[in-house]
Structures are given as C-alpha cells and as structure tokens.
C-alpha positions as CSV (number, residue, x, y, z in Angstrom):
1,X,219.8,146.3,193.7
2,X,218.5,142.9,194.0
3,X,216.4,141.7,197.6
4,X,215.1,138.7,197.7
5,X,213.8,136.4,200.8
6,X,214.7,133.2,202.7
7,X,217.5,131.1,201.7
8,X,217.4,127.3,202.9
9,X,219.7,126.1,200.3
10,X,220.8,122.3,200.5
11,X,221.4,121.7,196.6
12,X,223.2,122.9,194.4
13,X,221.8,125.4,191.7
14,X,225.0,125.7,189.0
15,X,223.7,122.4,187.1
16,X,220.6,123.8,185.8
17,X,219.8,125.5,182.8
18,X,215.7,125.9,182.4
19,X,215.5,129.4,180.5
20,X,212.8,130.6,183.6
21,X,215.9,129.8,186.2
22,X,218.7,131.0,184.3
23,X,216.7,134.6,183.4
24,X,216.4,134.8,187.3
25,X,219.9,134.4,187.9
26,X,220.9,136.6,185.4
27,X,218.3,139.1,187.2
28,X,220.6,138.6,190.5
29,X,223.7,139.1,188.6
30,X,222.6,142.3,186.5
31,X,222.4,144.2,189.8
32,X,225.0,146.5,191.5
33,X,224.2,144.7,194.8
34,X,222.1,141.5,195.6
35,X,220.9,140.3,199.2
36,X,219.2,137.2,200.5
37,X,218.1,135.6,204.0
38,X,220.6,132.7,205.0
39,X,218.8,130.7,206.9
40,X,221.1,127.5,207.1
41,X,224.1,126.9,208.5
42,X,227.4,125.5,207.0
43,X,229.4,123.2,208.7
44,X,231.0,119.0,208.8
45,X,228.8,118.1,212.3
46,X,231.4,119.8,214.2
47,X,228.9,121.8,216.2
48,X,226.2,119.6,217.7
49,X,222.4,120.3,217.7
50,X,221.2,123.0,220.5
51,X,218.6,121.4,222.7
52,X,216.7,123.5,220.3
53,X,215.8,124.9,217.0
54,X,213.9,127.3,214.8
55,X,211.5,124.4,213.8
56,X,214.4,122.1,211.9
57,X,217.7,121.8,212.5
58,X,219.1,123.5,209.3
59,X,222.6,122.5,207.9
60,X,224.0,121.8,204.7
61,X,227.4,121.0,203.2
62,X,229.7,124.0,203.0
63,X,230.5,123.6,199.4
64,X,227.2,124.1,198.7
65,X,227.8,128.0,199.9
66,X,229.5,129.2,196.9
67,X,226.5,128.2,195.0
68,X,225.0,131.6,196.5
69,X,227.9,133.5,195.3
70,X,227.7,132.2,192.0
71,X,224.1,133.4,191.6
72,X,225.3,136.7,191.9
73,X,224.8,137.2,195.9
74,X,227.1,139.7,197.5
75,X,224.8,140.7,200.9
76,X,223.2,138.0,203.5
77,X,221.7,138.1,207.1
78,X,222.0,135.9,209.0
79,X,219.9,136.7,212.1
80,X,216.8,134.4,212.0
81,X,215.3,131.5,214.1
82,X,218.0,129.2,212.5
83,X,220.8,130.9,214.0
84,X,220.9,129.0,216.8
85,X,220.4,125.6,215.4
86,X,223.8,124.0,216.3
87,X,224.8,126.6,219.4
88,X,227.3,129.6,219.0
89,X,229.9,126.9,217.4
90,X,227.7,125.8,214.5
91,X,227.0,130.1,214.7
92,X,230.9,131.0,214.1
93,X,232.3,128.0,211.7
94,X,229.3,129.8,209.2
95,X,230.7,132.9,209.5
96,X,233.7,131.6,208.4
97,X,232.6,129.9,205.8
98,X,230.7,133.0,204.5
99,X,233.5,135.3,204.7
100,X,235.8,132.9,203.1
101,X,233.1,132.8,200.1
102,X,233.6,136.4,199.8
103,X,230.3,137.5,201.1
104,X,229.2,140.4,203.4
105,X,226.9,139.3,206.5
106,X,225.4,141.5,209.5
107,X,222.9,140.6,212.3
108,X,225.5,137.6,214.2
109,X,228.9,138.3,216.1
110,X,230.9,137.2,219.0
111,X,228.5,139.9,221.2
112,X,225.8,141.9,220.6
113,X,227.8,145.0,219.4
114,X,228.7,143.3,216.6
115,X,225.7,141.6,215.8
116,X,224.0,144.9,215.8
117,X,226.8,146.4,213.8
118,X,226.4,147.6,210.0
119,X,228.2,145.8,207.2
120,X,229.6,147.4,203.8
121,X,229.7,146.5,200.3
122,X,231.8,148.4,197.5
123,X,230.4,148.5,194.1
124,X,231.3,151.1,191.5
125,X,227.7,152.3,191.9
126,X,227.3,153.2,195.4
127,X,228.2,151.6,199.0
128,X,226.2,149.6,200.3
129,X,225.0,149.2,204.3
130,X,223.7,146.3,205.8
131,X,222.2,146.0,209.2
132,X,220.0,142.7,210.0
133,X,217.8,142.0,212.9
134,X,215.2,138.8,214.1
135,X,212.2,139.4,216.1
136,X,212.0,135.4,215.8
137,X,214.6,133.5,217.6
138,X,215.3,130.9,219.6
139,X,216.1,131.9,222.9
140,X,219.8,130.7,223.3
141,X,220.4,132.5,220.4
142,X,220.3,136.0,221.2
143,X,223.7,137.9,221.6
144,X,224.6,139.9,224.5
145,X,228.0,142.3,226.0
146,X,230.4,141.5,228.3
147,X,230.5,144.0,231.5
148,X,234.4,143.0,231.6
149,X,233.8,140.1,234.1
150,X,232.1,137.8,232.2
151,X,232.6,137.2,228.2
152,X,230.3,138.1,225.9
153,X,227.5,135.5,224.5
154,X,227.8,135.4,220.2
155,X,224.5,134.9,218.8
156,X,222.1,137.4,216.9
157,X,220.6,141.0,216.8
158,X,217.3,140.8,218.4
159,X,214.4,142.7,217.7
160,X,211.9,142.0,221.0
161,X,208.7,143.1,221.5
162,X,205.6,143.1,224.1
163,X,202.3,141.8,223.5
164,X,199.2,143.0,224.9
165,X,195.7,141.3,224.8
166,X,193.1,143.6,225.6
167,X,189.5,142.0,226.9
168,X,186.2,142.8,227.8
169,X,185.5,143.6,231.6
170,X,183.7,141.1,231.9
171,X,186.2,138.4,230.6
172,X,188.8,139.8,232.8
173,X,186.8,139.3,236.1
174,X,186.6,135.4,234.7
175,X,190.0,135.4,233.8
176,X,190.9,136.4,237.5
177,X,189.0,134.2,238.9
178,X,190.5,131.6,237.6
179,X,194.0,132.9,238.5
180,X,192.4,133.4,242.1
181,X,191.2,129.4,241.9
182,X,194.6,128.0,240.4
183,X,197.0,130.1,243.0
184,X,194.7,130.1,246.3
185,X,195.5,133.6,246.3
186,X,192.8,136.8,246.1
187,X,191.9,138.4,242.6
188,X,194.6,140.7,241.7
189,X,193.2,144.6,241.8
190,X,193.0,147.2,238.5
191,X,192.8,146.9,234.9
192,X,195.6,145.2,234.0
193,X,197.0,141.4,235.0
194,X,199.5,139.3,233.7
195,X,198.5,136.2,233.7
196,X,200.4,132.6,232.2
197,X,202.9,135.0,230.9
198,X,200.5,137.2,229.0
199,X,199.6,140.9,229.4
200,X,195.9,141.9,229.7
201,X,193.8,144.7,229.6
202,X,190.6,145.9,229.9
203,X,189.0,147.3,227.2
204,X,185.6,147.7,224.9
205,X,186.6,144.9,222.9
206,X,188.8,142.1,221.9
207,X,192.6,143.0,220.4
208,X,195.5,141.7,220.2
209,X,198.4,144.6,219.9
210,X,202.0,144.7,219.7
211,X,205.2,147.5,220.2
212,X,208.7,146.5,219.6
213,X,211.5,146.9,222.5
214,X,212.6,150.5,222.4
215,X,216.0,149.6,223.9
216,X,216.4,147.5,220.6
217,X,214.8,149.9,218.5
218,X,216.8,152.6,219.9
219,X,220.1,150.7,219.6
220,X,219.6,149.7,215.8
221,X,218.4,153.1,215.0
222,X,221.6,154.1,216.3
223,X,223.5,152.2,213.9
224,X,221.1,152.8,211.2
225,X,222.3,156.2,211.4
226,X,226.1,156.2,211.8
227,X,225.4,153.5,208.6
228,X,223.8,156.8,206.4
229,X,226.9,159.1,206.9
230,X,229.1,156.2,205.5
231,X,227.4,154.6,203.2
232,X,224.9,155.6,200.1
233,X,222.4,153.1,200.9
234,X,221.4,151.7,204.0
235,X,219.5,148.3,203.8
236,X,217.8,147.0,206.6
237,X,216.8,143.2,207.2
238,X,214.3,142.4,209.9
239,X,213.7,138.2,210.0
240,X,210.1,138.3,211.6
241,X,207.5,135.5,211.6
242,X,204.9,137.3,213.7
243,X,201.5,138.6,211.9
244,X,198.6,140.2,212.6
245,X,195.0,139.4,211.9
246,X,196.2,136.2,209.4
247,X,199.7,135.2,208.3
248,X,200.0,137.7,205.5
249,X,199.5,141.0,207.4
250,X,202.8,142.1,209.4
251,X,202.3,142.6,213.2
252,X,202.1,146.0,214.4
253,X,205.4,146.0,215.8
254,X,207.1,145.0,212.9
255,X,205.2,148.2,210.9
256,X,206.7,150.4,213.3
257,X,209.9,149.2,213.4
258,X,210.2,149.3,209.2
259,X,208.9,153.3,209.6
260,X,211.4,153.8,212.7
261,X,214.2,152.9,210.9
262,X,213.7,154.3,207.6
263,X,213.1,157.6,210.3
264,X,216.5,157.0,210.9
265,X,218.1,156.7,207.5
266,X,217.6,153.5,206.0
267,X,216.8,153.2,202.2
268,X,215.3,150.2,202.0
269,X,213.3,148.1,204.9
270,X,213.5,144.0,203.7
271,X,211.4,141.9,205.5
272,X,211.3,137.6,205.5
273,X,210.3,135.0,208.1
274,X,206.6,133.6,207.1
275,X,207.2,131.9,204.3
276,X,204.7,134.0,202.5
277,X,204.0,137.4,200.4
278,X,203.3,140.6,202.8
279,X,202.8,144.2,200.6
280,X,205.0,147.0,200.0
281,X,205.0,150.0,201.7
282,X,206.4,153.5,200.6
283,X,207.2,155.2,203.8
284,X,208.6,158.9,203.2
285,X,209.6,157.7,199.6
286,X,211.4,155.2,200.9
287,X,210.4,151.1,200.4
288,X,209.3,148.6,202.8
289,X,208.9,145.4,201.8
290,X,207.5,143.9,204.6
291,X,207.7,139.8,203.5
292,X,209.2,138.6,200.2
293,X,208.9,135.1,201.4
294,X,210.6,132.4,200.4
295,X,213.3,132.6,197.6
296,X,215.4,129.3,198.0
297,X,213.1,126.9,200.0
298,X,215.1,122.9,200.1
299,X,214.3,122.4,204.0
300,X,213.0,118.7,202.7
301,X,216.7,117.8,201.5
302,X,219.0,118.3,204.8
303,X,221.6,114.7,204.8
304,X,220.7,114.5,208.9
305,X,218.2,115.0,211.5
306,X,219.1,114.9,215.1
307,X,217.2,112.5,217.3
308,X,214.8,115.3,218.3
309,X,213.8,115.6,215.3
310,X,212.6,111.5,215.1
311,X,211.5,111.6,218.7
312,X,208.9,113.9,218.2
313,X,207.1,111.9,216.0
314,X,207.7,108.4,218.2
315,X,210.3,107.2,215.6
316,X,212.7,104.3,216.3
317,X,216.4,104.3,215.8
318,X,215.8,103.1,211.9
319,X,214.2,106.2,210.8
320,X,215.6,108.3,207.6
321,X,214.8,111.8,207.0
322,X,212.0,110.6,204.8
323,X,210.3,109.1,207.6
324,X,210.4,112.3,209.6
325,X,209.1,114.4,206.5
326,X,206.3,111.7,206.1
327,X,205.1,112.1,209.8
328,X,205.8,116.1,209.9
329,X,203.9,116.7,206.6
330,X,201.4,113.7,206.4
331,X,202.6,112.6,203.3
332,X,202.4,116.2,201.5
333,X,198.9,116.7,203.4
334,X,199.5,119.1,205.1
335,X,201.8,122.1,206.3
336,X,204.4,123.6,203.6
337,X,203.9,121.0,200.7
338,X,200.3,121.1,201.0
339,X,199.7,125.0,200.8
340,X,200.2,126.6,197.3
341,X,201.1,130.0,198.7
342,X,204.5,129.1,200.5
343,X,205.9,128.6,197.1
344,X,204.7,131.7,195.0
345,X,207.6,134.4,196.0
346,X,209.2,137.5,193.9
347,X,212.8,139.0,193.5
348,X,212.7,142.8,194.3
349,X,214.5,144.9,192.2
350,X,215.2,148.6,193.0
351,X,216.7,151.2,190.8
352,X,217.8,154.4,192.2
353,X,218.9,158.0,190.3
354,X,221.8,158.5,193.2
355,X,220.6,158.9,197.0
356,X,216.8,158.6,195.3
357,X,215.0,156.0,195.4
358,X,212.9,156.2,192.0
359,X,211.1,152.4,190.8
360,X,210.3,149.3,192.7
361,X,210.0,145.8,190.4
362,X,208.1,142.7,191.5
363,X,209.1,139.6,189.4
364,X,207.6,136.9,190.3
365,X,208.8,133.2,191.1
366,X,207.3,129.8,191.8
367,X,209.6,127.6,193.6
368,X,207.6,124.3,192.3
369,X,204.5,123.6,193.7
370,X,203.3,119.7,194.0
371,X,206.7,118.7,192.2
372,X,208.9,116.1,193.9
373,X,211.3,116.6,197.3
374,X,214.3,116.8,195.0
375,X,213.0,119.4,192.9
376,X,211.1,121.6,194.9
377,X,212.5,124.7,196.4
378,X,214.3,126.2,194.0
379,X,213.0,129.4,192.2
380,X,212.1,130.1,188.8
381,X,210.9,132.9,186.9
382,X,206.5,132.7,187.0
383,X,204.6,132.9,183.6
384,X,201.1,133.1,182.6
385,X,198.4,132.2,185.6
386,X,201.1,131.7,188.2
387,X,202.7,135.1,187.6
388,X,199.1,136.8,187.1
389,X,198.2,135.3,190.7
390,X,201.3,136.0,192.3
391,X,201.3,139.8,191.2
392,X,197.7,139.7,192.1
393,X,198.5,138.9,195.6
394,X,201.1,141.6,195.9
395,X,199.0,144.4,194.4
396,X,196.1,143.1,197.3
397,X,198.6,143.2,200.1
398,X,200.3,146.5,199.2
399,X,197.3,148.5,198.2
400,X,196.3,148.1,202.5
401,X,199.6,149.8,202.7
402,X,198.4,152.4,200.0
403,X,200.8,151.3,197.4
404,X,199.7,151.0,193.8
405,X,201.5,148.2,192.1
406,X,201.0,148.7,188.7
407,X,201.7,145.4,186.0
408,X,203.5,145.5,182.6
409,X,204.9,142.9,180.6
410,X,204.8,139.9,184.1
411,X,206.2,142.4,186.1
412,X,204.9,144.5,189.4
413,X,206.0,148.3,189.3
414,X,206.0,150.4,192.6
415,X,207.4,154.1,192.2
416,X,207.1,156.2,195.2
C-alpha cells in the first residue's frame, strides 16, 4: 500500500519523464492500494468563493483530476481546511468529479453521517477501508444531521478539540485583573477562567495542552470499527495542522486520537496538514504516521484568485496571481518558497503478510526547492544529500515516538 500526503495539484504530471519522477510513479502504481490528501477542488467557477478559506482559495481544472488516477491513486480524503473553499456547491461538483474518475473518497457528504462514513476499495489483495477526518477547517465547512425539520448541512468530518493553557498563580490573578478592568465586572472566583475564548488554569508552570472531542472521537471510533468487520484494512486519515512545542511535533490531541483509533481497529493512522515531516509511531504493532507532508504541492499555479485574495494585500483591480504571490511571499522571502523543509516529503509504503502489518518504507522526495513557480511542486524521487537529510529528519522525529528507522540502499525501514 502506497500513503502519501497533501495533494494541491494544478498541473498536469503525464508529460514528464525525469527517471527520479517516473520511479515514483511507478512506486504508486506497484502497490495493491495507493492514497493521497486532495486538497483542491475541481470545478468551471460554478461555485463561488465562501467568504472564506483554508488560507487560498484552492481550485483547478477538472481534467487535471485524472492526472491522479493515472499516477496510480485509487483512495483520497478529502476532509481538510480546503473543503470549504467555494461553499457546499464547489464541495459536491468535486465529488462528482472524483467519482466519475473512478476514485474512492471518505471524510465529505451531504451530512455528517456520511462524511463520517467508511469507504471501500476492491483489490485482489485485500479490501480496503477508508475513513478521513480534519481537525483543521474552516468553520462553514463542517457537516452536520438533519433532526427531520431542517436539512442536513454537506461539508466535512470534523475532528474538534479543546485547548487548555495552564499558568502560574500569579499570572492568573494578572490575567483577571485585567478581565475585571476591561468588563467593569469583579474578578471571576477559582482556578479556572475563560478568558478571550481561551481556557486557563492554574498550575506550577506554563503548558499548553490539548484532548480531542470525545463525541467525535467516539463517533469515528464507531465507524472505525464496523469498517474492521468488513474490510481487511482499515486506513484512517486525520488532515491536522496543529503542533505542539514547534511545527514538527503533533499536538497532543492528535497523538491520542491516532492510538484511539488504531484501539478501535484501524491498520494504519495517516496523518497530513503542516506541510512538513512528523515521525512514525508503532502503536500495538500497528503504524502511525503522524505527518507525511506535502506530496503534490502547485498552490503557486491556481488560473484565479478571488478579490479577497488581492484585497488583503491592498491590490487594485489590475492585479494577476503573480502580484498576489509576490506580496504573500515577498518575492520567495519568505513563507513556503523560502523554507527548505516544506519541500523535502516521503511516499509510505507498507507491506503486510495478511491482517499483519510486517515493514514500513520511507522513500524520500524533494518537490524542487528554489526552482521556478512552474516547476515546483511536483515530487521526485531524493538522491544523495537530499535523501540522506530527509531520512535523517524522519529517523529524529520517529525515534521521540520510539521508532527505529533503519536506512538501506536511500530508503527508511520501520518494522514493528
């Protein structure tokens, strides 16, 4: 099986021929099952920009969709903070688009039932489950049930979560005070206060911690189960930008959501969202791959920007796209073109002796570093120093997860 990260594909990949791209697609294609993170949407501008998005307002031309299939994808999600992008319209003339391309997608619907619901794929091997969630979303986007009086809301399978800030005694009485001096009202009594929309607590010393929802836990577990008994592998997808003490360390809640599901039967935990490496895990001999970053990354080659987008920046009515990615990114001084470690990924590869999950492999990818707009973005296989440091980072992440990835031959090995 083949897992591999985010998706933002705007080009098409079919015209090139590079030996390091063409041994990664073959990679894809070699394997019983292949997934990915679609996070773009497919439509003609039928579906107009939501008053807002997961960062850009993603789109690309629906032809450009069966380039995926002809890489060897079967399996997407397509719950992420792009869902939203163009409202529940933009949402549902995707799906149709995707299913028309012949692939299998979980983590949208027309209500939250079935965005939460598991999705199959037959191959002669084995079936495969998919169930996909997003802790990062857009508001709008987030599905939800009809009660029979109202219709349901289509959107995405969230994953929520609390966060808690614990502080110093001492910091809370300051922090009431200034509640007390902003509202006119007295200082709120006991050890915990909510204050600006954030929960705090008293306690020996600064933390920031964080649980996921247990309704949505529970209600994805749910399915997670009912997946096991009918298929052989259950994959589960979780889009999830939130970290812990930097960018490359998973937030709490996203640890024990990966363990909670794999509790619950899942074979494989995929995680995606920052844009950069987080380690392995092997949970109950089971692996978690908590961030395999980007795998197609072309956000700087979308054909339109809505007039958000130019606004932001105080452009006029004349502005291109290149204007906006000039002003966004400084020029390539900053932000995704400026940082090296947003385009170093791997393709996951899994090989399994039946229900048993036996060898993890890390191949590495750069998806062109310092090249031009129109070439950037799309993976290749690494070599040499960019494969040695890309492995490097994985077997430094994983090991705080008390994996051992082990390298032969430009390739990262995990068994459990």
């Amino acid at each position: 099986m083949a897992l591999t990260g985010d998706s933002i594909i705007t080009q098409r990949l079919s015209v090139f021929t590079e030996p390091e791209f063409t041994g990664l697609m073959d990679l894809i294609r070699g394997a019983d099952a292949a997934f990915t993170n679609l996070e773009t949407l497919f439509h003609d501008y039928e579906a107009p920009p939501a008053h807002q998005s997961g960062g850009t307002w993603m789109r690309t031309d629906p032809p450009i969709l069966k380039e995926l299939t002809w890489a060897g994808f079967d399996l997407v999600s397509r719950a992420n903070n792009h869902t939203g992008d163009f409202g529940p319209l933009g949402a549902q003339i995707t799906s149709r688009y995707v299913r028309e391309a012949g692939l299998v997608e979980a983590g949208v619907g027309n209500s939250l039932n079935e965005a939460r619901e598991a999705k199959f794929l037959e191959t002669p091997k084995a079936r495969v489950a998919l169930v996909a969630a997003a802790s990062t979303f857009t508001p709008h986007s987030r599905a939800g049930n009809s009660r029979g009086d109202m219709p349901a809301r289509p959107g995405l399978s969230p994953l929520r979560f609390t966060t808690t800030y614990t502080i110093t005694a001492e910091r809370m009485a300051d922090l009431k005070r200034v509640a007390s001096e902003l509202s006119g009202q007295p200082p709120a009594a006991g050890d915990t206060f909510n204050f600006g929309g954030r929960q705090y607590v008293i306690g020996p010393k600064a933390a920031t911690t964080t649980e996921p929802n247990k309704q949505d836990v529970d209600e994805i577990a749910r399915v997670v189960r009912s997946a096991a008994t009918l298929a052989d592998i259950v994959i589960v997808s979780l889009h999830c930008h939130e970290g812990g003490a930097n960018r490359s360390v998973p937030a709490d809640f996203i640890q024990a959501f990966a363990r909670a599901v794999i509790d619950a039967g899942a074979d494989v935990f995929v995680g995606h969202g920052p844009h950069v490496l987080r380690g392995v895990e092997i949970y109950k001999g089971k692996p978690i791959l908590y961030s395999l970053s980007n795998f197609i990354f072309q956000n700087e080659t979308l054909l339109r920007m809505p007039i958000d987008s130019y606004e932001q920046y105080s452009l006029g009515d004349g502005a291109q796209p290149a204007d906006y990615l000039d002003a966004r990114y400084d020029r390539d001084r900053r932000s995704f073109p400026a940082d090296r470690e947003y385009w170093d990924s791997v393709l996951a590869t899994t090989r399994w002796q039946g229900d048993k999950f036996v060898e993890l492999q890390l191949h590495p990818i750069t998806l062109g570093f310092q090249t031009s707009r129109a070439e950037r973005g799309r993976p290749k296989l690494a070599k040499g120093a960019d494969a040695a440091r890309i492995l490097e980072t994985m077997t430094a992440r994983s090991k705080a997860f008390g994996a051992t990835v082990t390298v032969k031959g430009g390739v990262g090995y995990v068994t459990p």
